[in-house]
C-alpha positions as CSV (number, residue, x, y, z in Angstrom):
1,X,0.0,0.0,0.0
2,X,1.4,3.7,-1.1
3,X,0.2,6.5,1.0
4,X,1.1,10.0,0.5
5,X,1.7,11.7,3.9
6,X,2.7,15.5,3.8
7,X,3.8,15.5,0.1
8,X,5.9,12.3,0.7
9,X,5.4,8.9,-0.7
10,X,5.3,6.2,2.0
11,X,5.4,2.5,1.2
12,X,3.6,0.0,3.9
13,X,2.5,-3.1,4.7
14,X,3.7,-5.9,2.7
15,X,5.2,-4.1,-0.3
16,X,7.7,-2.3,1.5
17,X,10.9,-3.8,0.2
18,X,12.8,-2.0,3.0
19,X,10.2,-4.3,5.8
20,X,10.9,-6.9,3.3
21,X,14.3,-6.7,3.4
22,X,14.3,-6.1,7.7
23,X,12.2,-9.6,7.8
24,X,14.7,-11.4,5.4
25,X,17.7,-10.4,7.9
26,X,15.8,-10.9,10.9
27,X,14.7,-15.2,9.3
28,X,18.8,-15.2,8.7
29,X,19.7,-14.0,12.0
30,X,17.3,-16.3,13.4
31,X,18.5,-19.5,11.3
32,X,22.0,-18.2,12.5
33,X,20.8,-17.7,16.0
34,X,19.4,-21.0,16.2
35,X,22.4,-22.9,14.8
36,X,24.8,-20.8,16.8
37,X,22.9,-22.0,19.9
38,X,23.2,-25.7,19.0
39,X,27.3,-25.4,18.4
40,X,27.4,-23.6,21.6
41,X,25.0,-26.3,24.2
42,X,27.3,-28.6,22.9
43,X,30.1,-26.9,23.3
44,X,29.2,-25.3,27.5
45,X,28.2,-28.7,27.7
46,X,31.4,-30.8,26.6
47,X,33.0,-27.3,28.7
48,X,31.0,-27.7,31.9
49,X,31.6,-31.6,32.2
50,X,35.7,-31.1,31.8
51,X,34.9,-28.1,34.1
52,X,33.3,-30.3,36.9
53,X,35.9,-33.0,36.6
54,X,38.9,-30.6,36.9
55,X,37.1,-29.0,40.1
56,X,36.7,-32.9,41.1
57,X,40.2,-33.6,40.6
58,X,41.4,-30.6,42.3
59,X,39.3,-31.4,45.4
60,X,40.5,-34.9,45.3
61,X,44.4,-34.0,44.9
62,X,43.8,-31.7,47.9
63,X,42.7,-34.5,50.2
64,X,44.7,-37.0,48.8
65,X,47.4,-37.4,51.6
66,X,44.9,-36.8,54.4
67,X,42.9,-39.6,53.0
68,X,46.2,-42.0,53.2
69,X,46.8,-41.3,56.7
70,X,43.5,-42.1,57.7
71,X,43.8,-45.0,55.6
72,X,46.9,-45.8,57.1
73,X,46.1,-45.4,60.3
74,X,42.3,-47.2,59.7
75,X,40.7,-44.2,61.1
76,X,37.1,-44.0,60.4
77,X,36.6,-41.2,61.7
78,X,38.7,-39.1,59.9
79,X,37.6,-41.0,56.6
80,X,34.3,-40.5,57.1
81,X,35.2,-36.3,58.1
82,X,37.0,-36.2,54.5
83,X,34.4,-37.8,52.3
84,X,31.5,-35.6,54.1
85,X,33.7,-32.7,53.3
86,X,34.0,-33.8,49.8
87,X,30.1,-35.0,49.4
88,X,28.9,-31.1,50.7
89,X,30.5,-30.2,47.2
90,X,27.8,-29.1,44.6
91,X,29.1,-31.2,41.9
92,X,29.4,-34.1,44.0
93,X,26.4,-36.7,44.6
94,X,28.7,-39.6,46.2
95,X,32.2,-39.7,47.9
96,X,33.5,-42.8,49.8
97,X,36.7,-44.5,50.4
98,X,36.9,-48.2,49.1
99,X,39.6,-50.9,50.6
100,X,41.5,-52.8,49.3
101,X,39.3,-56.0,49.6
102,X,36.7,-53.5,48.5
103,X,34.9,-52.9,51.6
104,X,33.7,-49.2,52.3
105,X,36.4,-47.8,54.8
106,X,33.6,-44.1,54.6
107,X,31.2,-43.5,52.4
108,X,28.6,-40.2,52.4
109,X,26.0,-39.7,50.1
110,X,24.8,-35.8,49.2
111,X,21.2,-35.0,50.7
112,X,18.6,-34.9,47.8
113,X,20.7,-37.1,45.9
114,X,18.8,-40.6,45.2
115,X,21.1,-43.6,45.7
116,X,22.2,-45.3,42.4
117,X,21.7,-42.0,40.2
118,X,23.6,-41.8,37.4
119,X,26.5,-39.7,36.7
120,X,30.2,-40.1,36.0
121,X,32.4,-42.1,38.4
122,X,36.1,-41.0,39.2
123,X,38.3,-43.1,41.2
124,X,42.0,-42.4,42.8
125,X,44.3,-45.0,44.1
126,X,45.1,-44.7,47.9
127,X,49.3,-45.4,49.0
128,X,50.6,-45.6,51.9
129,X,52.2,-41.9,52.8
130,X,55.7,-43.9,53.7
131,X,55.7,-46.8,51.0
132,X,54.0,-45.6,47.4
133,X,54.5,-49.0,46.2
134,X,51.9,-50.2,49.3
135,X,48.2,-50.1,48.3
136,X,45.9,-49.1,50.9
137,X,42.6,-48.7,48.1
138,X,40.7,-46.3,46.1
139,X,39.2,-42.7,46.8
140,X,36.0,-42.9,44.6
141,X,33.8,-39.9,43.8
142,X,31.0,-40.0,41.9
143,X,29.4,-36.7,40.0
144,X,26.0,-35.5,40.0
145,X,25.0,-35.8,36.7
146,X,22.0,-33.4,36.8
147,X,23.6,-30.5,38.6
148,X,26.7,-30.9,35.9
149,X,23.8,-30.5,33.1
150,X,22.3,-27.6,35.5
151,X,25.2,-25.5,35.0
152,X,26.4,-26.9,31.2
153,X,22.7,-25.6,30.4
154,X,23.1,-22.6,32.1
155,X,26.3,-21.6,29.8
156,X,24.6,-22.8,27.1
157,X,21.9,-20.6,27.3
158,X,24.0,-17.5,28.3
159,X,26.2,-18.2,25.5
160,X,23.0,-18.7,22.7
161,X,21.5,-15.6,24.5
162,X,24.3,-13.6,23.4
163,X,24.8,-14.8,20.0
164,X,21.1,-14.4,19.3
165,X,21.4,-11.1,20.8
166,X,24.6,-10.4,18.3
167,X,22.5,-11.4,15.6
168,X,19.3,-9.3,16.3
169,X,22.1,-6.4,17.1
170,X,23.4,-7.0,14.1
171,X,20.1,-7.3,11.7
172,X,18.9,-3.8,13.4
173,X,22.1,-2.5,12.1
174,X,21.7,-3.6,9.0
175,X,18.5,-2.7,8.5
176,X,19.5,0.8,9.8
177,X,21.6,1.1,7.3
178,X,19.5,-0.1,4.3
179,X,16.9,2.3,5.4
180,X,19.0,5.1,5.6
181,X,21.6,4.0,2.7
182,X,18.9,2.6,0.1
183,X,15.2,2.9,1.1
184,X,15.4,6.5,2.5
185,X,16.5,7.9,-0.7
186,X,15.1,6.0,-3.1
187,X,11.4,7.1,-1.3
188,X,12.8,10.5,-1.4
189,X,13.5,10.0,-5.1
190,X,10.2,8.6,-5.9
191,X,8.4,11.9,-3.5
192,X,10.9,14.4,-5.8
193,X,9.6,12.7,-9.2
194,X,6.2,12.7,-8.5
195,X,6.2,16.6,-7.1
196,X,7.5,17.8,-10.9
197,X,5.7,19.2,-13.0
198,X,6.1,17.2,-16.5
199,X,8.2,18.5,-19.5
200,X,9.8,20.9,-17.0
201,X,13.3,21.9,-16.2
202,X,13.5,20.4,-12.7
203,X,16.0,18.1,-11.9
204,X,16.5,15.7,-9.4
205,X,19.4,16.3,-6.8
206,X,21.6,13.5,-5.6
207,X,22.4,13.4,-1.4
208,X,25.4,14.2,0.2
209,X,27.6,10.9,0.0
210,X,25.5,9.4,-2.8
211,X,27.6,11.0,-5.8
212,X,29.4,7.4,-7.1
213,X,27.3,4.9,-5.6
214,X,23.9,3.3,-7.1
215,X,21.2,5.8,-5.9
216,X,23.9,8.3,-7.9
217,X,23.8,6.5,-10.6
218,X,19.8,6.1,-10.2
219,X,19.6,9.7,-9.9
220,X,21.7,10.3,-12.9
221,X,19.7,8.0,-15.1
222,X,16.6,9.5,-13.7
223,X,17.7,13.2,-15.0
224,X,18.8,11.8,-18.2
225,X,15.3,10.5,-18.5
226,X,13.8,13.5,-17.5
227,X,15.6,15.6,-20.0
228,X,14.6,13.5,-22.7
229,X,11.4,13.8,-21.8
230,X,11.5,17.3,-22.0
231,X,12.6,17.4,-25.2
232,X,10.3,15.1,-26.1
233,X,7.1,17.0,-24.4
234,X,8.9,20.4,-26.0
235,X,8.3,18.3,-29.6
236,X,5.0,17.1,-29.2
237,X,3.9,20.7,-27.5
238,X,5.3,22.1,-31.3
239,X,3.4,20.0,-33.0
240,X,0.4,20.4,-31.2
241,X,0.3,24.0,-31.6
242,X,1.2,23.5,-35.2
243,X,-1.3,20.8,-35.5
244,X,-4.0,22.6,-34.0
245,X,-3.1,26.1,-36.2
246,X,-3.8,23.9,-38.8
247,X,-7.2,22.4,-38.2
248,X,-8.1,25.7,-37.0
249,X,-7.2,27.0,-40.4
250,X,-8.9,23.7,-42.6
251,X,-11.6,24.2,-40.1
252,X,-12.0,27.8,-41.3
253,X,-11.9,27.0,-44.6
254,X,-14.7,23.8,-44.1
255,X,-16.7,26.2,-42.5
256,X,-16.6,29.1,-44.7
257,X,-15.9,27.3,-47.9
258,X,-18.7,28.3,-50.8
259,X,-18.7,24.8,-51.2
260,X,-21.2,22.1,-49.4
261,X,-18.9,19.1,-47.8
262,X,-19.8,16.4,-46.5
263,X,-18.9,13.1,-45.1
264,X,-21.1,9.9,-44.7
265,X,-20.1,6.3,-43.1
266,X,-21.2,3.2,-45.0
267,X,-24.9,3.6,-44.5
268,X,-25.4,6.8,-45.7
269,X,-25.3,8.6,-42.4
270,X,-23.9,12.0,-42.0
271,X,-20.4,11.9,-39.9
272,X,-20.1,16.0,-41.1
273,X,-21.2,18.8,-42.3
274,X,-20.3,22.2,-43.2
275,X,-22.5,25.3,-42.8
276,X,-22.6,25.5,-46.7
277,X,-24.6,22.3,-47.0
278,X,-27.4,23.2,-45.1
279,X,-27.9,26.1,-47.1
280,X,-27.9,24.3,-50.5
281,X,-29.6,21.3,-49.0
282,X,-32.3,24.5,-47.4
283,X,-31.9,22.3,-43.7
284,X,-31.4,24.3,-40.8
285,X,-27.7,23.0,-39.0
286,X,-30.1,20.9,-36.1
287,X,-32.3,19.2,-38.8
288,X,-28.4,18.7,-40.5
289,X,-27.3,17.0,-37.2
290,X,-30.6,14.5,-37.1
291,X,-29.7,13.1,-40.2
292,X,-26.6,11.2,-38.2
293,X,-29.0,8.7,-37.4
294,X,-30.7,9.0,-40.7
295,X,-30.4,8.6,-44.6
296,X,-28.5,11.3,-45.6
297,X,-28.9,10.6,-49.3
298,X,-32.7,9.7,-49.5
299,X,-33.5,12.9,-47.5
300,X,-31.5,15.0,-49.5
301,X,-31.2,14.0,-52.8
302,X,-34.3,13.6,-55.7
303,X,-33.1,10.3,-57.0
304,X,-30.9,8.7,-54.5
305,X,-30.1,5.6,-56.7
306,X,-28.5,7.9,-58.9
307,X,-25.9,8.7,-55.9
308,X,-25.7,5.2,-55.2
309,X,-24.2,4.4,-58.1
310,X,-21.9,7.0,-57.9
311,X,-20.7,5.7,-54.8
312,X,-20.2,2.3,-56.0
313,X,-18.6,4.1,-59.6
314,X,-16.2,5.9,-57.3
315,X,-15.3,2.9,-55.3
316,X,-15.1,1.1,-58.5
317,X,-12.7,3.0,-60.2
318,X,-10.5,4.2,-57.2
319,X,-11.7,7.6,-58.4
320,X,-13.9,11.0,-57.9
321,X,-16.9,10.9,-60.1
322,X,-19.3,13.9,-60.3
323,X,-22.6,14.4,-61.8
324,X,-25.4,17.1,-62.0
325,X,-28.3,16.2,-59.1
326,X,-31.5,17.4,-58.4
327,X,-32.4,17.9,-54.7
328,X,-35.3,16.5,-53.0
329,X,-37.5,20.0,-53.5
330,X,-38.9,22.7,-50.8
331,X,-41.8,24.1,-52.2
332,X,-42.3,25.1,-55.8
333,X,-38.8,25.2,-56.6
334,X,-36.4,22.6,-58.1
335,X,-33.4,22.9,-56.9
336,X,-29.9,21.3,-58.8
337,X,-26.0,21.0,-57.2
338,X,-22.9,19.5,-59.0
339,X,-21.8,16.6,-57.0
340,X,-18.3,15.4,-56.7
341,X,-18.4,11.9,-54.9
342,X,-14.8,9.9,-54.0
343,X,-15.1,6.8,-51.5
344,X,-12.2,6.7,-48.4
345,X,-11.2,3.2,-47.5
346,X,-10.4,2.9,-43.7
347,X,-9.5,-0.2,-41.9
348,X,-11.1,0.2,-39.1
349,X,-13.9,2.2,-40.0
350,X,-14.9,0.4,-43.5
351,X,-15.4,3.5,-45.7
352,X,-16.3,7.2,-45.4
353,X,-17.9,9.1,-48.6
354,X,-17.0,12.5,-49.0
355,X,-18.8,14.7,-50.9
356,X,-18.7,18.1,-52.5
357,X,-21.7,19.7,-53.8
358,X,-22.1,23.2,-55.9
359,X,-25.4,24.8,-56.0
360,X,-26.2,25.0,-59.6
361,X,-29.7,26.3,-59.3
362,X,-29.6,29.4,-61.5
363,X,-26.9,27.7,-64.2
364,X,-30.0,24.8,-64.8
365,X,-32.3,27.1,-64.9
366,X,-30.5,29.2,-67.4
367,X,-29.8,26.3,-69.2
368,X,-33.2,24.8,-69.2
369,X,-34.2,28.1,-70.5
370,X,-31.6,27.8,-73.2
371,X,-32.6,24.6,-74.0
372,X,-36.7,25.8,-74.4
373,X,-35.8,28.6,-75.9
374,X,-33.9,26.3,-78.7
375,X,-36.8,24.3,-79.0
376,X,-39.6,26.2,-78.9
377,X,-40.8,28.8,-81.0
378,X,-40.5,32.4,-79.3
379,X,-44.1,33.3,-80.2
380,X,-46.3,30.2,-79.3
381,X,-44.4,28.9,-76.8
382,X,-44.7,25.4,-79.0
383,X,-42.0,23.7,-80.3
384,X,-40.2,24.4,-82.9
385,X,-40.0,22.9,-86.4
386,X,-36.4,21.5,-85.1
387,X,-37.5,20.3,-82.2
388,X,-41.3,19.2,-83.3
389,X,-38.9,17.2,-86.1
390,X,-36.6,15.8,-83.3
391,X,-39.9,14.8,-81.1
392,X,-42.0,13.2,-83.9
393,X,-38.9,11.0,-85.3
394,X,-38.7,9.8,-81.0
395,X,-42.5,8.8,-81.2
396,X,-41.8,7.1,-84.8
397,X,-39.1,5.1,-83.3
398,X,-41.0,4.6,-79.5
399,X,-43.8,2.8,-81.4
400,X,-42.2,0.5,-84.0
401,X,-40.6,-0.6,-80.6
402,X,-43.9,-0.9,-79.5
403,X,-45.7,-2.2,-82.5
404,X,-48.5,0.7,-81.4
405,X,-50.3,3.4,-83.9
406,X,-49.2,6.6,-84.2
407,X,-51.4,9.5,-85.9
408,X,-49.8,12.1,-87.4
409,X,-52.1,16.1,-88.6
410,X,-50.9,18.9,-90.7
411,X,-53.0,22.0,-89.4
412,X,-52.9,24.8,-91.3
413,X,-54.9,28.2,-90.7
414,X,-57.0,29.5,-93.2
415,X,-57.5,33.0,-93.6
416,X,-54.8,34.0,-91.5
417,X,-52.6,36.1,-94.4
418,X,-56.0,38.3,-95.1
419,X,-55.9,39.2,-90.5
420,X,-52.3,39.7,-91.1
421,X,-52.5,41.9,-93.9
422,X,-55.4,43.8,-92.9
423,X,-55.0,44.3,-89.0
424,X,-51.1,44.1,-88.9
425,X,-48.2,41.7,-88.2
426,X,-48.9,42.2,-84.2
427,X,-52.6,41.2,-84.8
428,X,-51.3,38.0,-86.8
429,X,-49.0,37.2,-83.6
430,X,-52.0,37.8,-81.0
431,X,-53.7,35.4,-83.5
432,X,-50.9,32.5,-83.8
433,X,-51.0,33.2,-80.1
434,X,-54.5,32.5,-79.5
435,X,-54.9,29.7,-81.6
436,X,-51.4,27.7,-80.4
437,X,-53.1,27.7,-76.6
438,X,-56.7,26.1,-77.9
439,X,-54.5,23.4,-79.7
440,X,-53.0,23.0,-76.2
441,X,-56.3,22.7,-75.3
442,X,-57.9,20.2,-77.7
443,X,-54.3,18.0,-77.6
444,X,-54.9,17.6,-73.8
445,X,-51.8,14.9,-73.4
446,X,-48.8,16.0,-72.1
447,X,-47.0,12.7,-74.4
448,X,-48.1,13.8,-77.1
449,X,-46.9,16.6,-80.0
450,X,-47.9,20.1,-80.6
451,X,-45.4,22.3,-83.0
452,X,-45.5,25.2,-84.8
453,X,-43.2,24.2,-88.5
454,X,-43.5,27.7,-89.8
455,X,-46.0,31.0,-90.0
456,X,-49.7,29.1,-89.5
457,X,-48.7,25.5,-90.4
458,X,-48.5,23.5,-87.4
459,X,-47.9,20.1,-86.3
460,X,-49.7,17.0,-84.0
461,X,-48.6,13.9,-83.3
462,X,-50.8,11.4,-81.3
463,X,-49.4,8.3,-79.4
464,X,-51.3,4.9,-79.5
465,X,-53.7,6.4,-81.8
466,X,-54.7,4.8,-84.9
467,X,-57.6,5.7,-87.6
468,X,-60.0,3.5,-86.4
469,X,-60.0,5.0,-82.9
470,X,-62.8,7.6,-82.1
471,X,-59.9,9.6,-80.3
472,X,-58.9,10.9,-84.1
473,X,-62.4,12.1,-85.2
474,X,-62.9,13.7,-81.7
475,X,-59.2,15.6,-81.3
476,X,-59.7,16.4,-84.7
477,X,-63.2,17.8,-84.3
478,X,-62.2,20.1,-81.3
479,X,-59.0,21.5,-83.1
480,X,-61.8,22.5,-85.8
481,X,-64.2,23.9,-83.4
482,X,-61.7,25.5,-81.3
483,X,-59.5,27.2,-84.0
484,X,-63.0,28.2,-85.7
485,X,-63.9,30.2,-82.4
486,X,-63.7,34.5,-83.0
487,X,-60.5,36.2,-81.1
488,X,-60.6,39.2,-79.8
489,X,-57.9,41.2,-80.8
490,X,-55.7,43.9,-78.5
491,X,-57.4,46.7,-80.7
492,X,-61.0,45.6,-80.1
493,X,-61.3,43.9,-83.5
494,X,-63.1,40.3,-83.6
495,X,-61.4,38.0,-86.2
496,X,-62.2,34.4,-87.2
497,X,-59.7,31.5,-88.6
498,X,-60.2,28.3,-90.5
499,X,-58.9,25.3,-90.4
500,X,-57.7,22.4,-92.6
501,X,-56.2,19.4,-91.3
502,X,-54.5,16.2,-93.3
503,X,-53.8,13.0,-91.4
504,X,-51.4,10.3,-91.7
505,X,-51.3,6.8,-89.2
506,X,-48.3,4.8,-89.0
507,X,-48.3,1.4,-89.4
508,X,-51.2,2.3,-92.3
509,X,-49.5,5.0,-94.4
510,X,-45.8,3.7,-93.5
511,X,-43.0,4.0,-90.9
512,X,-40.6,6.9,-92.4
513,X,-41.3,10.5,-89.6
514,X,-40.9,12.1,-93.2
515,X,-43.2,10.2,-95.1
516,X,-45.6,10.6,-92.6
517,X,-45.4,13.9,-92.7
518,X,-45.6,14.4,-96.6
519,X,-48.4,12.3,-96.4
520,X,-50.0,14.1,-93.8
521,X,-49.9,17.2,-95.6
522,X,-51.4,16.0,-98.9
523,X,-54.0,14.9,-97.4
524,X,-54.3,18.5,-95.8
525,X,-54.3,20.1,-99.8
526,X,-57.2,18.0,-100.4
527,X,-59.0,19.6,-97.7
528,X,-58.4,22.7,-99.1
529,X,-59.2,21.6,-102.5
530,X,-62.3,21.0,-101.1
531,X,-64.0,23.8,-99.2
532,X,-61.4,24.3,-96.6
533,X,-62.9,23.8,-92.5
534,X,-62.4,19.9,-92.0
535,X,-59.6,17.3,-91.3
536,X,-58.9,14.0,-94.3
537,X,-57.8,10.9,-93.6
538,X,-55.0,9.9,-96.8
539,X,-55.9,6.7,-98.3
540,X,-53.9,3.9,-97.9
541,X,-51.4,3.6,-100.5
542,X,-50.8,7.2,-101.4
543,X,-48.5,8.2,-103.7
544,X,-47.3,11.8,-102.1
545,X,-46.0,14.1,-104.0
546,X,-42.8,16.7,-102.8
547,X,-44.1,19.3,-99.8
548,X,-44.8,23.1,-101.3
């Protein structure tokens, strides 16, 4: 356990390698004590025995002349005085004199000694103090055993006691000096390290006395560390700062940029956004957020399958690919951007799509108008002979794919030179005017062809229409009736029109737009021909002659 006392690191409990450390010296001093006390029991104890029988042998040596007068002299009493004096000895549990036939001259047994215990048995020879070669008998003295292991036990424990003592003296010392030598410092160290600031200039300072030894050499590696890591933190800080003026400056540009950019994940869900895209998309920045968790493209875009498959072109081909979209519209307006789609490949992620859109509202719509104003005629608002050409050859081709009619009327106005002439070009144009929107009106299908080929011819095509269908008479009837209505002119003048149309059906007159056409217009001559104010149907197998 680390605890932080005062600014200081301290290490308890069991990971403290300095209590560690104190309990590996103390188990060694132990084992050492233990093994020290062994060696010295046996040794007080071999000691104490040769210390017993050297006090014996002094006690016997001292009465050794007073026991061979007695013996001499066969006094008893003086005997039995020694070997009491001799039995009141400690070390001594049995003392007697022995003769030579081996009968007890004195004998005394120690109180509180039993009779017959063991212990060692030392025996001196008794001579005559006048003749040493005569043999009076033995002086025998036998030790107490227990009282010589008393004492042996008693050394051997006062000896053990120190030695254990030495070695608990000496693991205190040593632990001292690891705490003050090693631990000490190194906590210190650790305190000092964790007190600096990172990426700073502090530096760790090495004790007094410490200079060449390990904590030194510690401390010096330590600095060394330090001051790489300060160059290091000094780098990255750089970098950062650089790093960061840079996305501030890209994020500038994404946010400001008059171009929409975005980025979706695999799904089609918006990861981001700039502010650009929500105004071309006409989605307020919240709304923009929502669509994280929804389909960016079918939300946005008119035809989404069309961006799919840009997606998939782009991933294709390793490659941007752009195209013109329409946006999913707000209102009455249609709204167009030029897309740029290119497909990231991330390894993690999957893929991202990012996407750049233009708002190309007002170039389509000046193109669109461009485009009518190339194929329609300026006055009626009808296409043009170009166009009403281009249109009529499509419907040609559309229904031989189909194997379905196709009925095909040459209008022309009559009367309409004698208006012009008398009232004015303008009154001619309020009249081509008038009469393009009732053949609007009586063509009411939006698939089918209304053109103007030229001052008051005009041209209608009719899809899936042949000349046994009512639908002919009936068109043909209300372009009569309609064109034949009076038109009130600008001026206040009233002016009426005639009509003569000629008709041609494809499969029955053939399958050329051209033919059709000539056809079509012969059959229109005949109408003429023929009182004017009615529509013909050309017989099958015309010959038609060249258009005038």
């Amino acid at each position: 356990m680390t605890i932080q006392a005062g600014g200081t690191l301290r290490v308890r409990g069991a990971d403290s390698l300095q209590l560690r450390f104190m309990l590996l010296v103390c188990l060694s001093a132990v084992l050492l004590a233990v093994v020290a006390a062994t060696i010295a029991y046996q040794f007080a104890q071999a000691r104490a025995l040769a210390s017993s029988r050297n006090s014996v042998q002094a006690l016997a040596t001292a009465v050794e002349k007073t026991v061979a007068i007695g013996a001499f002299a066969n006094d008893a009493v003086l005997l039995q005085e020694i070997v009491a004096g001799l039995a009141r000895n400690e070390l001594v549990a049995l003392a007697e004199v022995v003769g030579t036939d081996g009968r007890a001259l004195a004998q005394v047994l120690r109180p509180g000694v039993a009779e017959g215990g063991g212990g060692t048995l030392l025996a001196w020879p008794v001579v005559s103090p006048f003749d040493a070669s005569q043999h009076l008998g033995r002086l025998r003295i036998r030790l107490d055993g227990a009282q010589v292991r008393a004492i042996a036990d008693r050394e051997a424990y006062t000896l053990a006691a120190a030695m254990a003592g030495q070695a608990a003296l000496l693991a205190a010392i040593l632990y001292l000096l690891a705490a003050r030598m090693v631990s000490r410092p190194i906590v210190r160290l650790a305190s000092a390290l964790r007190g600096m600031t990172p990426g700073s200039a502090e530096r760790l300072e090495t004790p007094a006395g410490h200079e060449r030894d390990e904590i030194g050499v510690l401390i010096a590696g330590a600095n060394a560390l330090l001051q790489s890591n300060q160059r290091q933190l000094q780098t990255e800080r750089a970098l950062r700062a650089e790093v960061e003026a840079m996305e501030a400056q890209y994020r500038q540009i994404f946010d400001s940029s008059s171009a929409g950019i975005f980025v979706l994940n695999e799904s089609g869900r918006l990861i981001n956004g700039n502010p650009t895209v929500s105004r071309v998309v006409g989605l307020s920045m919240d709304e923009l957020r929502t669509l994280s968790e929804d389909d960016f493209i079918a939300r946005v875009f008119h035809r989404p399958e069309q961006v799919r498959q840009m997606i998939d072109a782009a991933t294709a081909r390793a490659e941007t690919v752009s195209a013109d979209l329409e946006l999913v519209q707000l209102g009455d307006e249609r709204r167009w951007v030029h897309c740029l789609i290119s497909v990231q490949h991330i390894d993690v992620d999957g893929q991202t799509v990012e996407g750049v859109i233009y708002d190309i509202t007002d170039r389509k719509s000046d193109e669109n108008a461009v485009r009518h104003q190339a194929n329609h005629d300026a006055l009626t608002q009808l296409k043009n002979r170009a166009a009403g050409q281009a249109t009529l050859e499509r419907h040609v081709a559309e229904t031989l794919a189909r194997r379905a009619p196709l009925s095909v009327a040459c209008v022309d106005l009559d009367g309409f030179k004698q208006i012009n002439d008398r009232h004015g070009h303008a009154c001619g144009d309020e009249v081509l005017v008038a009469c393009a929107e009732r053949m609007r009106s009586a063509v009411r299908r939006s698939s089918d062809l209304v053109a103007r080929l030229g001052g008051d011819e005009f041209l209608v095509a009719l899809r899936d229409v042949g000349p046994a269908d009512n639908v002919l008479g009936q068109v043909m009837r209300d372009l009569i009736d309609g064109l034949s209505q009076p038109i009130v002119l600008s001026n206040g003048a009233v002016v009426s029109v005639g009509v003569s149309i000629g008709v041609a059906c494809l499969p029955l007159h053939g399958d050329d737009p051209q033919l059709l056409v000539r056809i079509a217009d012969e059959a229109l001559y005949y109408v003429k021909r023929n009182g004017k104010q009615g529509f013909a149907l050309a017989l099958p197998g015309s010959n038609p002659t060249p258009l005038r």
